[in-house]
Structure formats: structure tokens, C-alpha cells
N, C-alpha and C positions, 0 to 999 in steps of 0.2 A: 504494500500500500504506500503510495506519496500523499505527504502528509506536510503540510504546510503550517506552521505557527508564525504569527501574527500579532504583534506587540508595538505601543507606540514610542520604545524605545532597545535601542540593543542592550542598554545597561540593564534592562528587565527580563530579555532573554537570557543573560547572561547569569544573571542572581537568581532570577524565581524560576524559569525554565530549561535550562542545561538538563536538568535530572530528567528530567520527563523527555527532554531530547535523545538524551544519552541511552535512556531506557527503550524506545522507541526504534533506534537504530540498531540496540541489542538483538531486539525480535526478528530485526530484519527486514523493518520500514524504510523507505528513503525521507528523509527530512529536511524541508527548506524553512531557512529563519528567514522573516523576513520584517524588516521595520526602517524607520528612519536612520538615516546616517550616525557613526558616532566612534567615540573610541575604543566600544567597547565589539565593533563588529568582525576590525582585524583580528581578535582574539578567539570570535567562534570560528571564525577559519584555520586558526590556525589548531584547534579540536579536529578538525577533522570534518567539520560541517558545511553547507553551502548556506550562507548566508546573504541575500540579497536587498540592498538599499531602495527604501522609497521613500522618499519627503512627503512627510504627512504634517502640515503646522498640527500642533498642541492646541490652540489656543486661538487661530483662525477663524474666521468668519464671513470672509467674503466668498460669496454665492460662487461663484465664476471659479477662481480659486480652488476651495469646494469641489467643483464636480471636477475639475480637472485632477484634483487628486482621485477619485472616485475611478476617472478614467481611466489612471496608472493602474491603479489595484486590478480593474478588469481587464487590463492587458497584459498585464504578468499572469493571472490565471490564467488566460487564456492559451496561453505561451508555456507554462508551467504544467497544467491540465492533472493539479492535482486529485486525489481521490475523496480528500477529507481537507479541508480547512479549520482552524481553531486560533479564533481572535481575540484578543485581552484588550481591556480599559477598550474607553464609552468608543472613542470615534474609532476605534482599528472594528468594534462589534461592528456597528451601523452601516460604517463605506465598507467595508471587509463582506459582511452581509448582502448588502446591492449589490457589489461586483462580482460575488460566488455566485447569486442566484444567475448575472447577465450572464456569466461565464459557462452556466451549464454544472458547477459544480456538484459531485453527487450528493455531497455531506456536507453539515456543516455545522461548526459546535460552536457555540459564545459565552466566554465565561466575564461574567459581571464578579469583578474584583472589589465592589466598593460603588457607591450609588452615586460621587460625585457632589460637585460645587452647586450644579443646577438643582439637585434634587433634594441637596441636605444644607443648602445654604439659606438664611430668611434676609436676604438683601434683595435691593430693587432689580440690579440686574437678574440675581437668578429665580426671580418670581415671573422675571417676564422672559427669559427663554427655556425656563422648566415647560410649558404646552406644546414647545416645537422637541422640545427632550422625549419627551414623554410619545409627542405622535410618531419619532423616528424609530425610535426604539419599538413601539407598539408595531412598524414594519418590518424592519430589518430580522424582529426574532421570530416573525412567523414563520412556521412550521420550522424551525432548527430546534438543537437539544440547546438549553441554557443552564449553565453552570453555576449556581450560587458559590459561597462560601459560607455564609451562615442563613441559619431560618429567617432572620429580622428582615434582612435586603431583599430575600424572596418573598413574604410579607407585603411589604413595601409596593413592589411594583405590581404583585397581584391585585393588591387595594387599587390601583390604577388602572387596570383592566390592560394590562400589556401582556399578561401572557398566556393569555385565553388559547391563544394557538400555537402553543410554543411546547415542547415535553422538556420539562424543569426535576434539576437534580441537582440536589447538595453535597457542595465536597469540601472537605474541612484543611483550606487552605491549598497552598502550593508545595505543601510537605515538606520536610528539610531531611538534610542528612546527618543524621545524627549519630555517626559515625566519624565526621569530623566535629562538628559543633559537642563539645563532652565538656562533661564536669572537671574541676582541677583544683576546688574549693579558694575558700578568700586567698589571693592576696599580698599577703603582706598585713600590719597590722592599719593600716588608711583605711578607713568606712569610705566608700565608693557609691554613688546612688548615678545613676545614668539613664538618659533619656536620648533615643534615636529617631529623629524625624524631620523630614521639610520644619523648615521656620513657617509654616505656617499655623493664622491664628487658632485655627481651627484644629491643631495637634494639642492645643494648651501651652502654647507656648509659655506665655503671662503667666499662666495660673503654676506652673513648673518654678518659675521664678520668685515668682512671689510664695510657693512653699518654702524653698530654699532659702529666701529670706529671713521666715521666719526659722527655720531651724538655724541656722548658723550661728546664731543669739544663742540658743540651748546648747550645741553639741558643733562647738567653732571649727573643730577638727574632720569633719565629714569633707570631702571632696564631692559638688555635684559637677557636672558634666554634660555636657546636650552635644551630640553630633547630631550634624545637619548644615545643611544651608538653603538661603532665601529659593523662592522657586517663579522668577519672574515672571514666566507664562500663568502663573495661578493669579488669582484676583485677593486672596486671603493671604498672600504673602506676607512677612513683617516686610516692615520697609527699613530703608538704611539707619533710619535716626533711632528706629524705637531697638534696633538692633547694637549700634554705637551706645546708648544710654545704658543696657542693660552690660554690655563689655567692660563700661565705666565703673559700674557698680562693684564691679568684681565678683557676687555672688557666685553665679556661673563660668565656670570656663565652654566657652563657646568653641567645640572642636573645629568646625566647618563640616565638610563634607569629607568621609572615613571609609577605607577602602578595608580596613583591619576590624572588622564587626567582629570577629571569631574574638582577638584576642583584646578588643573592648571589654564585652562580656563575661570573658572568663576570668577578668582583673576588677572587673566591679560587686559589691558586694549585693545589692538592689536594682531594679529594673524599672523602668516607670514610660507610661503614657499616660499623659493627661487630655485624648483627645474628646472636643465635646460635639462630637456629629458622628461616634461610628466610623468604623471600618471594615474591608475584609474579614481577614485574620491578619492581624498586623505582624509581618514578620520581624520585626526588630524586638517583640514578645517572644515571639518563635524560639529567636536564635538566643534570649538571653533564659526560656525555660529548658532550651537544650542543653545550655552548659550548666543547669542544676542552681538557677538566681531565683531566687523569690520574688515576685510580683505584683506591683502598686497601681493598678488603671482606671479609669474611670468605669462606671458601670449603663454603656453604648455596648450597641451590636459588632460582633469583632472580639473587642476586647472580654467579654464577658462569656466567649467559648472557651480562652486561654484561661482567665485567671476563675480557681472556684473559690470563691469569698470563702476565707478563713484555712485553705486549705493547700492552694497553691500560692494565695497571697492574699491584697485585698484588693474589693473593690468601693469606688466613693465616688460620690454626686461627681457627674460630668461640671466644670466650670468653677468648683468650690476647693480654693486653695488651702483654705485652715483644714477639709478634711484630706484632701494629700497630702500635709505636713505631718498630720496624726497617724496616718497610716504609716507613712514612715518611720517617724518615730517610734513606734511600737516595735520595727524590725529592725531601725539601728542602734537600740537600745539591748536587746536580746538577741546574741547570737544562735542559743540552741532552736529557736523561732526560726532564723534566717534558714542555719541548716534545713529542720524540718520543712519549709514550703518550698526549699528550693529542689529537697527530691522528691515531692510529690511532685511539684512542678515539673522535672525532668519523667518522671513516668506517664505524667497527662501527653509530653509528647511523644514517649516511645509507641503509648497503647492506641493513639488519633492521629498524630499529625506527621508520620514519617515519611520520608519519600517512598516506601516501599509501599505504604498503606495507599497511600493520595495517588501514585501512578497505578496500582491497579485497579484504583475505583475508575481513573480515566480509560483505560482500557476498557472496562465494562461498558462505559458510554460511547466510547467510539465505536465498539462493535454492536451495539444497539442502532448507531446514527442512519437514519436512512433518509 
């Protein structure tokens, strides 16, 4: 079978999909990556894979534009004449979708990673192109299989009436390998609390901040930590100033953008997202319950598959920094605590979330796909 995946970046191919590549090509599938340009495309080539460039703007909007990308996409299928196509995030689903069906393709799977800016943002812009969100997507996923990650997000769009014609399956993340990502316990004797995500508003940035503010008063000697950076195409991005101010502060060491997640997490003592809209399954959760971290997030779709309140960590009011500070506290206070949620934690993901689990659930949908 030729098998096409479809992503609106290669550093996604690279990080959340390789495994499922790699597995796919085991069996003895041919696989083409295929996304937007970048630095991370020389490298699936140099795996071993055919990896093919196509400029898809992010964050585009002009009509014209638009369907010229649309165009591309159905002239490499066409060209390509794959058997199965499998598209991630919103705009690779919907143009990806048009251009399989022009193209005649036999199959076709779309997995919704996360609901997006339009659909979980209450700002003016995404209230007024959430009905063109909504009636695209209400096309593109007829009659395809569609991929959740959690119950919440498939919920969601079913309350919309978008997938009345669509055969809808849930699969619990993009799996990890948890074979590299292992436990190695604390450290050093430095309390370590770490946060991975886009600078944007909508991961909690602020409210990240402003817990760590208030602990650093209590327990001066904790190190927190945020990798990440701004994400200009996004609309909820921090902006330069609110970013400079908080660098000032010093609370935070602001890593940027971290190519070393493995040995982030396996150096830090706690794990945190404070995001207040939901997500996927947040893999920067993933990869810090791999390496056996106990777990601070808010309680949104996503985060509340990974963490079981009280057991692989906690969870607390999306938006509300005094209870991120408290949850914290409770695990930088007590190390035998830290221990225990970090290896349940580490078991939540060997028994749900490993790549060996998550790619054979995909296989069982791919060979459903008709």
C-alpha cells in the first residue's frame, strides 16, 4: 500500500510521526511525507524516506492563494496516486480532503489533533470565521474515517453536526517511544518545575508565571523553566514586550525553542501545562510522564487523559494561578509524593499511550478505510 502522510509542518512529521512512518514501512508500505518546507525535511530523507515539499501558508487567507494551494495538493496526488492518504492539523484535513477526493483517492483518514484558535478561541476574529471553520470541515470529513485524540474534541464537533457523515475513532494521542523517553529519577538536589509550549496565551503562559511568582517567595531555590517560543502565525501569540517584561522579572528562565525535550524532562523534577482551551494529548505531558515526572495541568480536554487527579498528579481550574502554585507546592514540598505520581505516571503511559499501542490502533483504521 502507498501511503501518504500529511502535516502542516516537517518538524511534526519529524517529532509526532516518524514512529508511525517507520512502522508502516516495516510492514512493507511505501510512505510519502509530505508538508511544507523546512529544516526538519533534509532529515526525513536522510531516514531513508521520500519526503516531498509543499507551501501551505499557516495562517493565510487569501481566496486565490487558497485554492492554489489546494491545486498543489491535487496534483501531487494525482502524480503520486496514493492508496491511503492521512492528514494532521485543520488546513492539511480540509485542502488534503478536496484534493484526495479531486484526485480519485481510494482512502482517506483525518486526524483532528486539537480543535484550534477558531473553534476554542472567544475573540472577534474567531467568532466570525469559526461558521466558515465549521462548514469546511463539515465537507472535507464526509464520508472519511476521522481521528480524535480525546472524547471532548469529538464531542465538540459532533455538537456541530460535522460528522454526521464521517466514521469517527478515538486514539489516544500520537504514542511515544518509550523506550527512549525513561525514567532516570531527580537530578541533582535543584527542585526543577518545567513547562513546554508555544508562548502562547492560550498554553497559560501568565498564569505559569504568575504561579512561579508566587512560589519563589516560599521555596526561593526551585528553578522554573518554560521552553518554547512566540509563534507568529498564531493570533494568541505573546508579543515581544509582554515576553521582554517577564525575562526582566527573572522568575522564569525562558529557554526558547529546545530541540533536547528527552533530557529537559528527565532533569526536571515536575511537569506543568497551564493550558486554558484544551488540547490533543499534549505531548510535552507525554514525554515528561515517560520519563516517570509527576504532573501539574489544568483540568481541559487533553490534559485530563494524561494526568489522573491525585494519582499521576494534579489537576486545577484552567486560568487560576494560586491553584497551580498549590498544586505545586504540595509536590515540591514532598519528595516521596513526587516519586509516587511520577511512576504511576510513567505506567499511564506504558498501558495507553505507546507507540506500539497508538500504531496498531492506526492500522486497524487504515484497514477499515474504504
Amino acid at each position: 500500500m502507498k501511503v501518504v502522510l500529511f502535516a502542516n509542518t516537517d518538524w511534526f512529521l519529524f517529532n509526532f510521526k516518524l514512529a508511525l512512518a517507520k512502522a508502516l514501512r516495516e510492514r512493507g508500505d511505501e510512505v510519502i511525507l509530505l508538508s511544507p518546507p523546512g529544516e526538519y525535511g533534509s532529515r526525513l530523507r536522510e531516514l531513508g524516506f521520500r519526503w516531498e515539499p509543499l507551501p501551505v501558508s499557516r495562517s493565510g487567507v487569501n481566496p486565490v492563494a487558497e485554492l492554489r494551494a489546494v491545486a498543489r495538493i491535487h496534483q501531487l496526488y494525482r502524480a503520486v496516486k496514493p492508496d491511503l492518504v492521512h492528514h494532521f492539523t485543520i488546513k492539511c484535513v480540509i485542502y488534503g480532503s478536496f484534493a484526495a477526493r479531486l484526485a480519485g483517492v481510494p482512502r482517506i483518514v483525518n486526524s483532528v489533533t486539537g480543535l484550534g484558535f477558531a473553534l476554542l478561541a472567544d475573540t472577534f476574529k474567531a467568532r466570525c470565521i469559526r461558521p466558515l471553520v465549521l462548514g469546511l470541515y463539515r465537507l472535507a470529513l464526509r464520508e472519511t474515517d476521522v481521528v480524535f485524540q480525546n472524547f471532548d474534541n469529538r464531542r465538540t464537533l459532533e455538537s456541530h453536526g460535522v460528522l454526521a457523515n464521517s466514521r469517527v475513532h478515538v486514539v489516544a494521542g500520537d504514542g511515544i517511544d518509550t523506550g527512549v523517553f525513561v525514567p532516570t529519577g531527580e537530578s541533582g538536589k535543584e527542585l526543577r518545575v518545567l513547562m513546554m509550549a508555544r508562548l502562547l496565551h492560550s498554553k497559560g503562559i501568565a498564569e505559569f508565571v504568575a504561579a512561579a511568582r508566587r512560589l519563589k517567595t516560599e521555596l526561593p531555590g526551585v528553578r522554573f523553566a518554560l521552553a518554547g517560543s512566540p509563534d507568529a502565525g498564531n493570533p494568541e501569540s505573546v508579543t515581544d514586550a509582554e515576553l521582554a517584561a517577564w525575562k526582566a522579572e527573572g522568575v522564569v528562565d525562558f529557554l526558547g525553542h529546545r530541540s533536547d525535550a528527552l533530557a529537559l524532562n528527565q532533569a526536571c523534577s515536575v511537569a506543568v501545562l497551564a493550558s486554558t482551551q484544551g488540547e490533543g494529548i499534549p505531548r510535552a505531558l507525554l514525554e515528561a510522564a515517560a520519563c516517570g515526572k509527576p504532573l501539574v495541568a489544568t483540568d481541559v480536554p487533553g490534559c485530563r487523559e494524561l494526568v489522573v487527579d491525585g494519582e499521576t498528579g494534579f489537576l486545577v481550574p484552567p486560568g487560576d494561578a494560586v491553584a497551580l502554585a498549590e498544586a505545586l507546592l504540595k509536590l515540591l514540598r514532598d519528595a516521596s509524593l513526587r516519586e509516587r505520581m511520577g511512576r504511576a505516571a510513567r505506567q499511564h503511559v506504558e498501558e495507553d499511550f505507546s507507540d506500539q499501542r497508538v500504531n496498531a490502533r492506526m492500522f486497524e483504521i487504515y484497514g477499515a478505510a474504504h
